[in-house]
PDB file of N, CA, C, O and CB in Angstrom:
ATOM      1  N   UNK A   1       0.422  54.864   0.925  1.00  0.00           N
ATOM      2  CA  UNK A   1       1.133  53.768   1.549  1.00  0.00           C
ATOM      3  C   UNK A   1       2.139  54.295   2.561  1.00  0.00           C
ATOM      4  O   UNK A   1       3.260  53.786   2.548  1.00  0.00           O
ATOM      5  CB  UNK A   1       1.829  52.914   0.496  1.00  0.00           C
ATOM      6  N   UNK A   2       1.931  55.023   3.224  1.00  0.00           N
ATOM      7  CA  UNK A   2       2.239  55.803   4.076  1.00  0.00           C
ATOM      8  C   UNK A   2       2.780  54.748   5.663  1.00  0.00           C
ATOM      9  O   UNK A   2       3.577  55.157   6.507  1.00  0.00           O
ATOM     10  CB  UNK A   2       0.876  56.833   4.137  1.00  0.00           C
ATOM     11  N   UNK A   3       2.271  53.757   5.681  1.00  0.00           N
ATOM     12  CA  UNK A   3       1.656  52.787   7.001  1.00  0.00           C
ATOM     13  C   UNK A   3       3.224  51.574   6.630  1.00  0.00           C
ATOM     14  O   UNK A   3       3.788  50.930   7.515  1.00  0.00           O
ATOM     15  CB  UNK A   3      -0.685  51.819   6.630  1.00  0.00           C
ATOM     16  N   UNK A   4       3.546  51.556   5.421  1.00  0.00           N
ATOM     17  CA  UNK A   4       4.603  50.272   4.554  1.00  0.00           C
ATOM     18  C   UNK A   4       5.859  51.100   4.777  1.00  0.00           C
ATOM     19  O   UNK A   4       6.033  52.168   4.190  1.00  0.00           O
ATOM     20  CB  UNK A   4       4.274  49.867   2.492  1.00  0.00           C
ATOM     21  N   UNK A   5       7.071  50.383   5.977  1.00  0.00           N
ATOM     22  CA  UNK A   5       8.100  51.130   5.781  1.00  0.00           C
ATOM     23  C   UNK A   5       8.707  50.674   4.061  1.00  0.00           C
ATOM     24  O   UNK A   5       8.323  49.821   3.261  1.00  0.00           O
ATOM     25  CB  UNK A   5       9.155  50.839   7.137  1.00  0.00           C
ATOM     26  N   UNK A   6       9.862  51.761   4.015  1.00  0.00           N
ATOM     27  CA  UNK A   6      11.039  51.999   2.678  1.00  0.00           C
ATOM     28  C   UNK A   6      11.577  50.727   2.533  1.00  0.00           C
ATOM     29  O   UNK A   6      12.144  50.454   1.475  1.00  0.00           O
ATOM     30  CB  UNK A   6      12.427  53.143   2.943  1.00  0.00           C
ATOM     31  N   UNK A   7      11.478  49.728   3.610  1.00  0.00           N
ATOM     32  CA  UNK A   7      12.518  48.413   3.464  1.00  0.00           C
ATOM     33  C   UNK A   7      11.865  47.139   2.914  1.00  0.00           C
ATOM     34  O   UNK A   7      12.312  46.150   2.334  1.00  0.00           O
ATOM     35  CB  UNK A   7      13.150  47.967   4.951  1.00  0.00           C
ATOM     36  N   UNK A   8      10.422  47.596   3.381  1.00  0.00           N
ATOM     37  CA  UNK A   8       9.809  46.153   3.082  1.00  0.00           C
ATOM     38  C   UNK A   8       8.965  46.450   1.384  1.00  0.00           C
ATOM     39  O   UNK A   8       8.240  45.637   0.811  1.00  0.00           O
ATOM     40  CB  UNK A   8       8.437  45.633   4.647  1.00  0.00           C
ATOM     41  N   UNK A   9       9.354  47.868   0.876  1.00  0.00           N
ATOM     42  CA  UNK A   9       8.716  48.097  -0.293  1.00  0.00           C
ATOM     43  C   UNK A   9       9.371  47.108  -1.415  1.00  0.00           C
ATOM     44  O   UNK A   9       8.731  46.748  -2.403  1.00  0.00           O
ATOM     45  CB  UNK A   9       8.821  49.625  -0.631  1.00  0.00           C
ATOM     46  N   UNK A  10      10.499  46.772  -1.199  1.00  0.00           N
ATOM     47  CA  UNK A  10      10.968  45.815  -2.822  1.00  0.00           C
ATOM     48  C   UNK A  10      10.705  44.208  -2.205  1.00  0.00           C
ATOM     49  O   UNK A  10      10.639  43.234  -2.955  1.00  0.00           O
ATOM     50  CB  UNK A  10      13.241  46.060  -3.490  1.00  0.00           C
ATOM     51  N   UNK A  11      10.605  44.144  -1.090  1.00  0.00           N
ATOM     52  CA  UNK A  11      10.164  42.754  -0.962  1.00  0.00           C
ATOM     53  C   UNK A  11       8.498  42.770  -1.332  1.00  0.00           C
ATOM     54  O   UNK A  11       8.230  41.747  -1.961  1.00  0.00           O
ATOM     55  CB  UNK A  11      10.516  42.174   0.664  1.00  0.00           C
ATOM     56  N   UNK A  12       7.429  43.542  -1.146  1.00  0.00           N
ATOM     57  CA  UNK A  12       6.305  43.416  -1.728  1.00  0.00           C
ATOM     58  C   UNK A  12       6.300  43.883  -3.000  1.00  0.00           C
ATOM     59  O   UNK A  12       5.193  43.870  -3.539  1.00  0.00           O
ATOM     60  CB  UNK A  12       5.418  43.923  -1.066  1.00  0.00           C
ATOM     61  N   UNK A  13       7.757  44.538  -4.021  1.00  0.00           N
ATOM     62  CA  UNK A  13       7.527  44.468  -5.437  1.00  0.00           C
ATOM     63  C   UNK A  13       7.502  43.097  -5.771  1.00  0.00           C
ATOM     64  O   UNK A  13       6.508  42.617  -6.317  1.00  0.00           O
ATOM     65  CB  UNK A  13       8.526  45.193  -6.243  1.00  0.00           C
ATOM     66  N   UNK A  14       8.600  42.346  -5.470  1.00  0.00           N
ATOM     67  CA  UNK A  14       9.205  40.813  -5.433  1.00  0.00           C
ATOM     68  C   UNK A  14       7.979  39.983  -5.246  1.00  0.00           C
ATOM     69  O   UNK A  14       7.637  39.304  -6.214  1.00  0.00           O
ATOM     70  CB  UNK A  14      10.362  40.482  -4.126  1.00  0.00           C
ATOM     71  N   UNK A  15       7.394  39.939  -4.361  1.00  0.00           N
ATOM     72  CA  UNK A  15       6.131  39.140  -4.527  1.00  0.00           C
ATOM     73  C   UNK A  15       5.584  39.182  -5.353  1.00  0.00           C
ATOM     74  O   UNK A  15       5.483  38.165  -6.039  1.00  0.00           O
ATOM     75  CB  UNK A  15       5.321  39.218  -3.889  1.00  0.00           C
ATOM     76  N   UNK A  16       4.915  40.420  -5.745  1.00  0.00           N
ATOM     77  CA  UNK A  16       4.193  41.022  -6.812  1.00  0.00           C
ATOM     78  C   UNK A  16       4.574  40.601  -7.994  1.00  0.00           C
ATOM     79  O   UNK A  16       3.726  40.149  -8.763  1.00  0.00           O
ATOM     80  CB  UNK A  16       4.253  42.326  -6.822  1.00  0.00           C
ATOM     81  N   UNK A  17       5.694  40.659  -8.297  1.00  0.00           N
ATOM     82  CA  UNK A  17       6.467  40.381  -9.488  1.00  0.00           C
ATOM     83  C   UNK A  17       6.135  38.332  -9.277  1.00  0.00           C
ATOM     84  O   UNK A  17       5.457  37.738 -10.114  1.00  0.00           O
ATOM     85  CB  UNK A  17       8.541  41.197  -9.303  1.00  0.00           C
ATOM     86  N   UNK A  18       6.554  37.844  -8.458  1.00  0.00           N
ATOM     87  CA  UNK A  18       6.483  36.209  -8.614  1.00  0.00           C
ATOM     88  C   UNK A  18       4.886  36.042  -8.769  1.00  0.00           C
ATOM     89  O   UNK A  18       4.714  35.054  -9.483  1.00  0.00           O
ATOM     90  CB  UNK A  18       7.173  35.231  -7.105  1.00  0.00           C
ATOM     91  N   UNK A  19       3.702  36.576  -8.412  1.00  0.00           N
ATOM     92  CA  UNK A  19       2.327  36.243  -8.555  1.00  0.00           C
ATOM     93  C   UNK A  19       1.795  36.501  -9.467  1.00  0.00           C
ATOM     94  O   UNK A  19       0.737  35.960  -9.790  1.00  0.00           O
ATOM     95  CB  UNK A  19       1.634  36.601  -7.834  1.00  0.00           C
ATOM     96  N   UNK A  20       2.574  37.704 -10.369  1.00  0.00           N
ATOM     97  CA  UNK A  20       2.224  37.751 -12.479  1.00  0.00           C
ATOM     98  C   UNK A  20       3.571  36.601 -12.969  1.00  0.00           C
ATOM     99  O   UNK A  20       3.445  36.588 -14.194  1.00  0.00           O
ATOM    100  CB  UNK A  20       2.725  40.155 -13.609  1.00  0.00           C
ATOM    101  N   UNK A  21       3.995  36.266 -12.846  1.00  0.00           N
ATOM    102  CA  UNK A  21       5.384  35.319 -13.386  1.00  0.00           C
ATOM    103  C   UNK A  21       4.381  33.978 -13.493  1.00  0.00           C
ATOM    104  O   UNK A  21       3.759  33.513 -12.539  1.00  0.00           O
ATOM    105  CB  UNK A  21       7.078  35.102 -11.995  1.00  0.00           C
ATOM    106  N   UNK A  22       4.361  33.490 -14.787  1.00  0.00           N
ATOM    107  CA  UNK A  22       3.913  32.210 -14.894  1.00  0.00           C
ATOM    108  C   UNK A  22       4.730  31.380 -15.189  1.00  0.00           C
ATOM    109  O   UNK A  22       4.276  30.315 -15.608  1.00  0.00           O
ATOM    110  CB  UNK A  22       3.050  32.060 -15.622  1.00  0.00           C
ATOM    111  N   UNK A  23       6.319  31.540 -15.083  1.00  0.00           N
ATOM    112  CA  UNK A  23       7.028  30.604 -15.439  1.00  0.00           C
ATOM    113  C   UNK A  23       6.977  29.404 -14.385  1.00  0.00           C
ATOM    114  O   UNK A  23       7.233  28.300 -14.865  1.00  0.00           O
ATOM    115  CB  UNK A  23       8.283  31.147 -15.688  1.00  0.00           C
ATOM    116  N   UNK A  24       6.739  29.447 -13.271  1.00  0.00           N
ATOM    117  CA  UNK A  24       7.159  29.109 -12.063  1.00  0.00           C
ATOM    118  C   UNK A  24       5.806  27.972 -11.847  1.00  0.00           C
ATOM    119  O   UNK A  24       5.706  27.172 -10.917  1.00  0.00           O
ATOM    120  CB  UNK A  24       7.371  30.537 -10.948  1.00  0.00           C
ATOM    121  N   UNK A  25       4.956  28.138 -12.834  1.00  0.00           N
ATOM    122  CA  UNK A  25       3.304  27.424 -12.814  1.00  0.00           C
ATOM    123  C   UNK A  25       3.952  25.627 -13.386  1.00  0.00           C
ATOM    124  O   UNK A  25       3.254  24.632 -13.191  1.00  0.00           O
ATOM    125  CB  UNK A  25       1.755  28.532 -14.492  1.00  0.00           C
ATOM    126  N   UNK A  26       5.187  25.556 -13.994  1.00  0.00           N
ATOM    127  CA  UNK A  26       5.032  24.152 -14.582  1.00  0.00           C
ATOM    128  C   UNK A  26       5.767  23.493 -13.463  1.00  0.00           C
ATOM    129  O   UNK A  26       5.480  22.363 -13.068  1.00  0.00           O
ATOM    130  CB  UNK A  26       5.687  23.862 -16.182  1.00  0.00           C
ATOM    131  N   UNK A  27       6.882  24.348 -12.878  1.00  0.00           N
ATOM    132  CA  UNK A  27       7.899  23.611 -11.590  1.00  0.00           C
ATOM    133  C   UNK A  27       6.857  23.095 -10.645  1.00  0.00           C
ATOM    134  O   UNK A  27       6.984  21.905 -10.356  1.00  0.00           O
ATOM    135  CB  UNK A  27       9.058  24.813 -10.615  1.00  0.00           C
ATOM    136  N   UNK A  28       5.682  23.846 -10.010  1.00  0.00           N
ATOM    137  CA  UNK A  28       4.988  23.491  -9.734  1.00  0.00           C
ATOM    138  C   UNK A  28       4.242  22.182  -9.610  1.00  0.00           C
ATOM    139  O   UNK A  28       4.082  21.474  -8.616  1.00  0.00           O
ATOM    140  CB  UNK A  28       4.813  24.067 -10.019  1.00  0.00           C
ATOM    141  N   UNK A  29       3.741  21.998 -11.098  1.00  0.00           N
ATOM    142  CA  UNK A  29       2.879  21.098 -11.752  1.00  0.00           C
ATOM    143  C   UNK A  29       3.772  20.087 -11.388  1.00  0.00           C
ATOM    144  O   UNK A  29       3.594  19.454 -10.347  1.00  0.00           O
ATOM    145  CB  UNK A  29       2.482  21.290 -13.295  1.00  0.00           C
ATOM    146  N   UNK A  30       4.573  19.901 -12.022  1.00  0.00           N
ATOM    147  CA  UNK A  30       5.993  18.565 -12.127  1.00  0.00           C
ATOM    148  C   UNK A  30       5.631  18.246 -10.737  1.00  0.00           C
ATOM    149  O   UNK A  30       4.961  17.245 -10.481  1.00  0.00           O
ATOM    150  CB  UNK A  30       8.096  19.107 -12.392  1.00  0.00           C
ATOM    151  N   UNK A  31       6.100  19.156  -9.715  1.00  0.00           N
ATOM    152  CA  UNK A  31       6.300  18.858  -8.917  1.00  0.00           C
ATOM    153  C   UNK A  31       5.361  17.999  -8.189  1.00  0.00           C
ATOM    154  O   UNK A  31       5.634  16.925  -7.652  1.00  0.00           O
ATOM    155  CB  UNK A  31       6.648  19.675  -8.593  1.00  0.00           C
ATOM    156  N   UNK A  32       4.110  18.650  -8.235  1.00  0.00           N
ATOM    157  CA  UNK A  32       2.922  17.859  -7.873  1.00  0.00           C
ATOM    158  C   UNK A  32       2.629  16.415  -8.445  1.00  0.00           C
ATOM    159  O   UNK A  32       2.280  15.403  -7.836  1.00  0.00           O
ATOM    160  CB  UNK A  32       1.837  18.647  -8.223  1.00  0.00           C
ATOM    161  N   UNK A  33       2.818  16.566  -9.483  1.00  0.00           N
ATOM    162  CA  UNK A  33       3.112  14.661 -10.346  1.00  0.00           C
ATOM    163  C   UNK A  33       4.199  13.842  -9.513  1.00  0.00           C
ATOM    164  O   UNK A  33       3.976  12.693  -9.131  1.00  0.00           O
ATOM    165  CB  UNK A  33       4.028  14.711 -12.352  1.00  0.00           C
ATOM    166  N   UNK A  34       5.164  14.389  -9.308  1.00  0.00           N
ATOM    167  CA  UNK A  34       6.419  14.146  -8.530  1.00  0.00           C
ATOM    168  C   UNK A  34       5.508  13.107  -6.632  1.00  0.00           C
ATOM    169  O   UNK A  34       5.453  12.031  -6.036  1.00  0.00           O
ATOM    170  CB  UNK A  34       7.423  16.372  -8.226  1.00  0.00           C
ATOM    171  N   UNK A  35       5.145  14.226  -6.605  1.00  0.00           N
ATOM    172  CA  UNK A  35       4.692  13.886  -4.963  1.00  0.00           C
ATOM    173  C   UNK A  35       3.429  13.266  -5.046  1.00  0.00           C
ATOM    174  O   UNK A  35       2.853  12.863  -4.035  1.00  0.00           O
ATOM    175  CB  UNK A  35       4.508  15.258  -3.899  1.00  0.00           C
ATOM    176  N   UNK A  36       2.918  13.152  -6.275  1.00  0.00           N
ATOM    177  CA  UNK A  36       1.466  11.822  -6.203  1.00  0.00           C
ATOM    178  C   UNK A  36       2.279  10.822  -6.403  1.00  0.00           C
ATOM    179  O   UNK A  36       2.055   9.774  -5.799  1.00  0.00           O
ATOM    180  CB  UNK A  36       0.005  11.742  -7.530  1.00  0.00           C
ATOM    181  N   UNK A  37       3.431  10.921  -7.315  1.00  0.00           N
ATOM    182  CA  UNK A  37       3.954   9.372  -7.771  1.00  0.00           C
ATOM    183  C   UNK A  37       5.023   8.724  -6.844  1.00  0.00           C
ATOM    184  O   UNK A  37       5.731   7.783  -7.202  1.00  0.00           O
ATOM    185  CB  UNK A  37       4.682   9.409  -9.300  1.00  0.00           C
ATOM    186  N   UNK A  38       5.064   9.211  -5.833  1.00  0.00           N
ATOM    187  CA  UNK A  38       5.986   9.093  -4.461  1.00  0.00           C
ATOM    188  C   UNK A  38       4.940   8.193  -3.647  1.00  0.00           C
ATOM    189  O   UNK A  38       5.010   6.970  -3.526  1.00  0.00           O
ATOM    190  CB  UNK A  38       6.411  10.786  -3.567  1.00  0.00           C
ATOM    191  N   UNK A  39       3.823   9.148  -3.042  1.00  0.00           N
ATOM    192  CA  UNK A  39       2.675   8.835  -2.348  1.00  0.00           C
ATOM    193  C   UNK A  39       2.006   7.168  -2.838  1.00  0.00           C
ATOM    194  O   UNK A  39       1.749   6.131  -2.227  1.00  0.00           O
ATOM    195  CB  UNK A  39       1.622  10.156  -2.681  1.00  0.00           C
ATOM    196  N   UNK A  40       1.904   7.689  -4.463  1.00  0.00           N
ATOM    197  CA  UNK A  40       1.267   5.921  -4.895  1.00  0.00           C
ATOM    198  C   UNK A  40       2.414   4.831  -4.438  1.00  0.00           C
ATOM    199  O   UNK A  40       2.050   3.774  -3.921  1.00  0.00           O
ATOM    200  CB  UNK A  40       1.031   5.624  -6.973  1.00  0.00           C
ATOM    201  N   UNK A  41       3.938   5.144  -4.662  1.00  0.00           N
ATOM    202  CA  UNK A  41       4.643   4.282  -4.640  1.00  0.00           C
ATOM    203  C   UNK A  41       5.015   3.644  -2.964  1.00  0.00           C
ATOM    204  O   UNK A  41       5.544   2.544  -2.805  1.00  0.00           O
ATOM    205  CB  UNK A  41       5.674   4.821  -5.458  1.00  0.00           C
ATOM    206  N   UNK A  42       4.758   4.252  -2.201  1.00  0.00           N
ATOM    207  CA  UNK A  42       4.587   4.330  -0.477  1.00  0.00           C
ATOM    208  C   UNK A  42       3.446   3.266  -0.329  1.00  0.00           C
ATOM    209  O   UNK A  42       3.520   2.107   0.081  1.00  0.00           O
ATOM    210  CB  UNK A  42       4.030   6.082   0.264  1.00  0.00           C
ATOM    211  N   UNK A  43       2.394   3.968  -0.767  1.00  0.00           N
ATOM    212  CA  UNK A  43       0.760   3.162  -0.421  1.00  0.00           C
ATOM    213  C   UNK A  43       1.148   1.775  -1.075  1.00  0.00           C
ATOM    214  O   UNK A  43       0.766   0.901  -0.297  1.00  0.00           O
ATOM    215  CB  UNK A  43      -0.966   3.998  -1.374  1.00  0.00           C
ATOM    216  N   UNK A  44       1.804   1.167  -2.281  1.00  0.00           N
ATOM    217  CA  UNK A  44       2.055   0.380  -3.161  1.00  0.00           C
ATOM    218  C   UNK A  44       3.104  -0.703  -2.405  1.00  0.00           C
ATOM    219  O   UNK A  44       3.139  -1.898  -2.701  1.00  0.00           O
ATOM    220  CB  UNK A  44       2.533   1.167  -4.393  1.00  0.00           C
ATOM    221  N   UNK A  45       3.903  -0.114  -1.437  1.00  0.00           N
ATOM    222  CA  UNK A  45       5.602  -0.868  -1.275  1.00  0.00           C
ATOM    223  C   UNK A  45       5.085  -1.428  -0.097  1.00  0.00           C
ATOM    224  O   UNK A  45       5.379  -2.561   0.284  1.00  0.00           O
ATOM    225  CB  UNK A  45       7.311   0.221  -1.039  1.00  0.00           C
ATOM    226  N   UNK A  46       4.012  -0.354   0.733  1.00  0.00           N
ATOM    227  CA  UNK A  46       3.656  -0.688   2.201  1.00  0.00           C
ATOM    228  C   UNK A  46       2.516  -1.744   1.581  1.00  0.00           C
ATOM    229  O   UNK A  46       2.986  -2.851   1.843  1.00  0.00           O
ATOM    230  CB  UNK A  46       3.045   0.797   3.372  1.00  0.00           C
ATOM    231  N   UNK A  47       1.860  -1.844   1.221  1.00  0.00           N
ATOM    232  CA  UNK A  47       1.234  -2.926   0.775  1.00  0.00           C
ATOM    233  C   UNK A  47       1.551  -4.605   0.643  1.00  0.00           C
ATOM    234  O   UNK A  47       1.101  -5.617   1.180  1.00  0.00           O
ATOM    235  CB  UNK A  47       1.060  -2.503  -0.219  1.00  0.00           C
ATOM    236  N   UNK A  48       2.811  -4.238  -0.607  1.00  0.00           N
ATOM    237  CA  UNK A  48       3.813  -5.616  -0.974  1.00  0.00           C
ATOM    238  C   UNK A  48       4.509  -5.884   0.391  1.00  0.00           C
ATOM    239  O   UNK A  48       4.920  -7.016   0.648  1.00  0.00           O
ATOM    240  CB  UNK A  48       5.159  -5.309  -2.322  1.00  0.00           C
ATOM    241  N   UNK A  49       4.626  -5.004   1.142  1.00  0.00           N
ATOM    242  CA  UNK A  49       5.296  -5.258   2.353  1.00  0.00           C
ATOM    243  C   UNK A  49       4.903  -6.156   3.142  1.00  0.00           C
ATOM    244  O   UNK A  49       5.564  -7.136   3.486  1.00  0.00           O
ATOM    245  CB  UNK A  49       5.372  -4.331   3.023  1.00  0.00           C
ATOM    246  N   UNK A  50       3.374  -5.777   3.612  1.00  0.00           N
ATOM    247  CA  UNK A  50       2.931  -6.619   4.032  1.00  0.00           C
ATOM    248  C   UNK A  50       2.483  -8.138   3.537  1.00  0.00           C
ATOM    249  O   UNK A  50       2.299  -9.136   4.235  1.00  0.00           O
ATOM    250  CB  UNK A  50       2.307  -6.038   4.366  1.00  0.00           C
ATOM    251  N   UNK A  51       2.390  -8.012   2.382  1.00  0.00           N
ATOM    252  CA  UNK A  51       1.928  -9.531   1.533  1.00  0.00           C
ATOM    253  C   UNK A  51       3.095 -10.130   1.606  1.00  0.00           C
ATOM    254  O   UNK A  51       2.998 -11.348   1.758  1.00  0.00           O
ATOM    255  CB  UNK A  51       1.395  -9.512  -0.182  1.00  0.00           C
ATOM    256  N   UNK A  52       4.265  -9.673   1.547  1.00  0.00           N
ATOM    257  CA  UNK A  52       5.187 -10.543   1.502  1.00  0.00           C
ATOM    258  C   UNK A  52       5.904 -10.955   3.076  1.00  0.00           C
ATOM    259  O   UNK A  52       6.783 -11.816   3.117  1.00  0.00           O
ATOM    260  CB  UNK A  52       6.132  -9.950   0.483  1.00  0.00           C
ATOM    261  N   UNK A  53       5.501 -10.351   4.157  1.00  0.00           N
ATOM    262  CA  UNK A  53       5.933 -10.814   5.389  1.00  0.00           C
ATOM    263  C   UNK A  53       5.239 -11.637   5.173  1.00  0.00           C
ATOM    264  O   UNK A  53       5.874 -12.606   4.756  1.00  0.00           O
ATOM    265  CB  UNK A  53       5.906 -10.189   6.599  1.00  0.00           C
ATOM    266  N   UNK A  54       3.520 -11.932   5.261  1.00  0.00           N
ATOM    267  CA  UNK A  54       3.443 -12.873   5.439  1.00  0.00           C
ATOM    268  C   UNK A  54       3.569 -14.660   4.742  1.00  0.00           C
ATOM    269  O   UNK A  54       3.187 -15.784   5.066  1.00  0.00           O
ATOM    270  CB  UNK A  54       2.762 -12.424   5.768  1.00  0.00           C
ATOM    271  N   UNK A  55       4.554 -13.841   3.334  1.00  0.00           N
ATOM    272  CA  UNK A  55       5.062 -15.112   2.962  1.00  0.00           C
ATOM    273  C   UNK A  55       5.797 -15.280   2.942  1.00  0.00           C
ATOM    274  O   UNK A  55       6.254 -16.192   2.254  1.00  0.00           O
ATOM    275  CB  UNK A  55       4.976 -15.589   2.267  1.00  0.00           C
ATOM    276  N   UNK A  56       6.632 -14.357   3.853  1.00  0.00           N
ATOM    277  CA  UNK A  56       8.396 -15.324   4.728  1.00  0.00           C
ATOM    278  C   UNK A  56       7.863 -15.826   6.109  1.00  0.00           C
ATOM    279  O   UNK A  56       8.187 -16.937   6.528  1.00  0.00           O
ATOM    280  CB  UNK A  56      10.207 -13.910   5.295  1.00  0.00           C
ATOM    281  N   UNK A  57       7.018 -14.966   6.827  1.00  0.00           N
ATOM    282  CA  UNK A  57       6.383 -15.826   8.011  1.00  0.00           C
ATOM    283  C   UNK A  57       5.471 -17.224   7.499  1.00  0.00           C
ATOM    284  O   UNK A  57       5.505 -17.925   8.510  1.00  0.00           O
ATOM    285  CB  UNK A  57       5.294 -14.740   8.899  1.00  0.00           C
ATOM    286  N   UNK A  58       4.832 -17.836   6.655  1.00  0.00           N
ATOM    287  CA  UNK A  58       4.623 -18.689   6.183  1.00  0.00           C
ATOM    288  C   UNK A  58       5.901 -19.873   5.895  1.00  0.00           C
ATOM    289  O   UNK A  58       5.934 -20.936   6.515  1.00  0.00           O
ATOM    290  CB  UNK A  58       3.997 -18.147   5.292  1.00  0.00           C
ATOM    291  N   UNK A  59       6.848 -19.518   4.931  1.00  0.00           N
ATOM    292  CA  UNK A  59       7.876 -20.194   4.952  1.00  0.00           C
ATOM    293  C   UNK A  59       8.904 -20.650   5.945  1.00  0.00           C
ATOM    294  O   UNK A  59       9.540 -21.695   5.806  1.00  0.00           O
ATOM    295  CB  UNK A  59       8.291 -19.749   4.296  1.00  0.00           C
ATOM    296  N   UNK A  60       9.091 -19.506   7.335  1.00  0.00           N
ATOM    297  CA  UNK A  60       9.776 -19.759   8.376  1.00  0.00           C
ATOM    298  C   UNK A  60       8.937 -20.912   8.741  1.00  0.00           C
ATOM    299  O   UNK A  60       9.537 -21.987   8.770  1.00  0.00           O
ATOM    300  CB  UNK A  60       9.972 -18.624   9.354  1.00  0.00           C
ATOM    301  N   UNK A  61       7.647 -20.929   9.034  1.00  0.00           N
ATOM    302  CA  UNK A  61       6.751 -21.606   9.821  1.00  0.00           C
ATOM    303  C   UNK A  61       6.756 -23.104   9.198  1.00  0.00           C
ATOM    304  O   UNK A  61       6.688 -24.029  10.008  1.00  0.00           O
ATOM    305  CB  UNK A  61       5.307 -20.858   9.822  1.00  0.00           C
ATOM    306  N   UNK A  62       6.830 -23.403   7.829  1.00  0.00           N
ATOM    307  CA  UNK A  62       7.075 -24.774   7.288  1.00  0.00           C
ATOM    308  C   UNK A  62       8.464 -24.988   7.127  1.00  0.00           C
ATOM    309  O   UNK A  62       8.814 -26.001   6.521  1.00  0.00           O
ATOM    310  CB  UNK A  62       6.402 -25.022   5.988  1.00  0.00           C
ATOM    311  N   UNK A  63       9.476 -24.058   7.651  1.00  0.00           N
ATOM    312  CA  UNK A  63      10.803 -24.533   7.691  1.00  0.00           C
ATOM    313  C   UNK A  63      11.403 -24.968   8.983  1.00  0.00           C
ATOM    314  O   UNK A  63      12.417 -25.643   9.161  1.00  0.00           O
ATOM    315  CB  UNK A  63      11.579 -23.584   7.186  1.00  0.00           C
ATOM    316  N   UNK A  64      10.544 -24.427   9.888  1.00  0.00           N
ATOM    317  CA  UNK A  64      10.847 -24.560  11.243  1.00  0.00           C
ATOM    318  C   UNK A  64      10.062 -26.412  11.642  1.00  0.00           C
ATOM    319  O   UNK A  64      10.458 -27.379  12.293  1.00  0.00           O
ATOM    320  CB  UNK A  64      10.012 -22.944  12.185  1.00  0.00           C
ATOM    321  N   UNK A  65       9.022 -26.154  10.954  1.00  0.00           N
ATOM    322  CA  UNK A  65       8.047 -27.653  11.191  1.00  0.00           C
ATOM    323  C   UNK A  65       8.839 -28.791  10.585  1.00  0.00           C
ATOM    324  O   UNK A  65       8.931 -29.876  11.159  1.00  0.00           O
ATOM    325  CB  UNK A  65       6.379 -27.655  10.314  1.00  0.00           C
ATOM    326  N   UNK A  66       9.432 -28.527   9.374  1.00  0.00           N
ATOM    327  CA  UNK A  66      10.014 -29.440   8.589  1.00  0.00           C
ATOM    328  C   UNK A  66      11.472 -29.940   9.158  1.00  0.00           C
ATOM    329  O   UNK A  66      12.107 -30.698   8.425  1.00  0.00           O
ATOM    330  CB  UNK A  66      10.088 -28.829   7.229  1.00  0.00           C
ATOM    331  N   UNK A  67      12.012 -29.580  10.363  1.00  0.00           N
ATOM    332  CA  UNK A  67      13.690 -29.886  10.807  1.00  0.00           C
ATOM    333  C   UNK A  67      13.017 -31.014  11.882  1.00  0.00           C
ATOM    334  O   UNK A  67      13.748 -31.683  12.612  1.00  0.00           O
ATOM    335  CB  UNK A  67      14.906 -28.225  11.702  1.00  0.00           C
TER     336      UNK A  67
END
């Protein structure tokens, strides 16, 4: 290893060391549950979003007819 300067040798122990470390496998996981249950709740709100404009634009429209 002749080609790897002296400085960058403990930053490729450090890697090395985090890619056998399985502690770091559940933060992960969570995390990924985390960002599907974000994503569903987006796809879900933008949805109601729209169903429900159009039942305040419905109601403007028979409140406006009705004066």
């Amino acid at each position: 290893m002749d080609f790897i300067s002296p400085a960058t040798t403990p930053v490729i122990r450090t890697i090395a060391r985090a890619v056998r470390d399985r502690k770091g496998a559940t933060a992960v996981e969570y995390g990924m549950i985390v960002a599907f249950v974000v994503i569903a709740m987006i796809v879900g709100l933008a949805t109601l979003g729209r169903a429900t404009t159009g039942l305040w634009t419905s109601i403007e429209t028979k409140v406006t007819a009705a004066r």
